[in-house]
N, C-alpha and C positions, 0 to 999 in steps of 0.2 A: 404265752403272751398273746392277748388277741389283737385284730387289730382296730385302728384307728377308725376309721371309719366301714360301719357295716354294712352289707349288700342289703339293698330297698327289700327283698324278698325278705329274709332273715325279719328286717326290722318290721315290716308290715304283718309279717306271723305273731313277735311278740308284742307289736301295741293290740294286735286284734284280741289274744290273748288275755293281756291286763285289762282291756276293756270288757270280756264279758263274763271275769272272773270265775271260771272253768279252773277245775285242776287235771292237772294231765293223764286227763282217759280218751280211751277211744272217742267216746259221743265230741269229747271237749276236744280232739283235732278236726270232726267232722263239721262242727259250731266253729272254729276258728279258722277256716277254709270257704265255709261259708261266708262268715264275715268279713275275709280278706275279697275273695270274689264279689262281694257289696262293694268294698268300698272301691277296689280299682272299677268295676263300671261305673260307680257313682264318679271318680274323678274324670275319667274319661268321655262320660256324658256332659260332664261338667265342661271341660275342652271344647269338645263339639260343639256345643251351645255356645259355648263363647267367642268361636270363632265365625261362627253363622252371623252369633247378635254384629259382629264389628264388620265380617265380610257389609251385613246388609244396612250397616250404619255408614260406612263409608261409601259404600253404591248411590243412597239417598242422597248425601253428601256433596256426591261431584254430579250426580243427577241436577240437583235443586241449586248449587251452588257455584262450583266450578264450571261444570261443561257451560254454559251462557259466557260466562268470564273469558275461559281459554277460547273459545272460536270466536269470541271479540277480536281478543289480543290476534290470533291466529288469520283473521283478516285485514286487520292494521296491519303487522307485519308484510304480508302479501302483499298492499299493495304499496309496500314501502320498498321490498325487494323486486317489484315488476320498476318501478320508478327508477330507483340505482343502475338497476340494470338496463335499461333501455337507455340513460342518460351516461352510463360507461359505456355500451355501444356506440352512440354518436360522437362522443369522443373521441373514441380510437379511431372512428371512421374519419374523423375532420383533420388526428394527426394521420393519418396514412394516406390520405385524398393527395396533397402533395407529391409525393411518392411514387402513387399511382400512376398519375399523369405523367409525370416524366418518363417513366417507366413505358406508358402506352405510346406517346410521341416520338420516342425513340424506336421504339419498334415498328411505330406505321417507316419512319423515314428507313429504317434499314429493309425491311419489306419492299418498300418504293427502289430502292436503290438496287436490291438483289434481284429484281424483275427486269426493271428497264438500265439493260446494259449500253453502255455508251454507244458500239458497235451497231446496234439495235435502232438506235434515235439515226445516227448517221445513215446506217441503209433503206429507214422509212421515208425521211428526208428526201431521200434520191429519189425513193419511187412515186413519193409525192409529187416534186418537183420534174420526174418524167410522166407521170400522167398529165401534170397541168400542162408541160409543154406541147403534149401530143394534143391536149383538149384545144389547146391555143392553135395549132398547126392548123387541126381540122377546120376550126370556126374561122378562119381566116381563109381558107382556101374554098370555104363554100361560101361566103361573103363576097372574094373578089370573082369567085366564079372559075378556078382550076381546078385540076383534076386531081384527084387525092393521089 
């Protein structure tokens, strides 16, 4: 039984074969090898060339066509997304600004408060209120004219 479908080699031997109508001698395997080797470089050249023709048909293509298009678009967008984005920045800024503040005022008054201890204000007080007296003594005692 053979089978269903035959390997390319197999079938490219006997189409080569029916086409150059040889019967099976020596010369007519060396003619039908030959001719097999014809036509796979011919298909293969074939390939080649057609993939160059479309490589350099689509290169022209987005050269002459596309590329002007897409770095349009690709500058509209830019500065569509500099725009978004700088306009979501200041928003987030204006809801956090609130925030902020309270945040920062509360920290100056505990700052304030964890520096100047009550103790602190009370003992400056004093030495305040004894320099001023001492200043007061002196200037009075040279004014009415006694002796310090």
């Amino acid at each position: 039984m053979r089978a269903q479908f035959e390997p390319t080699y197999s079938f490219l031997y006997r189409h080569s074969m029916a086409i150059s109508g040889s019967q099976n001698t020596g010369t007519h395997h060396e003619s039908a090898r030959l001719h097999m080797t014809y036509m796979i470089t011919t298909i293969c050249a074939t390939a080649l060339l057609s993939s160059i023709l479309t490589l350099g048909l689509s290169y022209f293509f987005f050269q002459r066509i596309l590329k002007n298009d897409l770095k349009s678009r690709l500058d509209q967008l830019s500065g569509e997304v500099t725009e978004r984005l700088k306009q979501g920045v200041i928003d987030a800024g204006m809801d956090l600004l609130p925030k902020f503040r309270a945040a920062v005022r509360e920290g100056f008054k505990e700052a304030i408060s964890d520096t100047v201890k009550p103790d602190m204000i009370e003992k400056s007080a004093k030495s305040m209120a004894d320099i001023g007296s001492s200043l007061m003594d002196t200037s009075l005692k040279m004014l009415f004219g006694t002796k310090a």
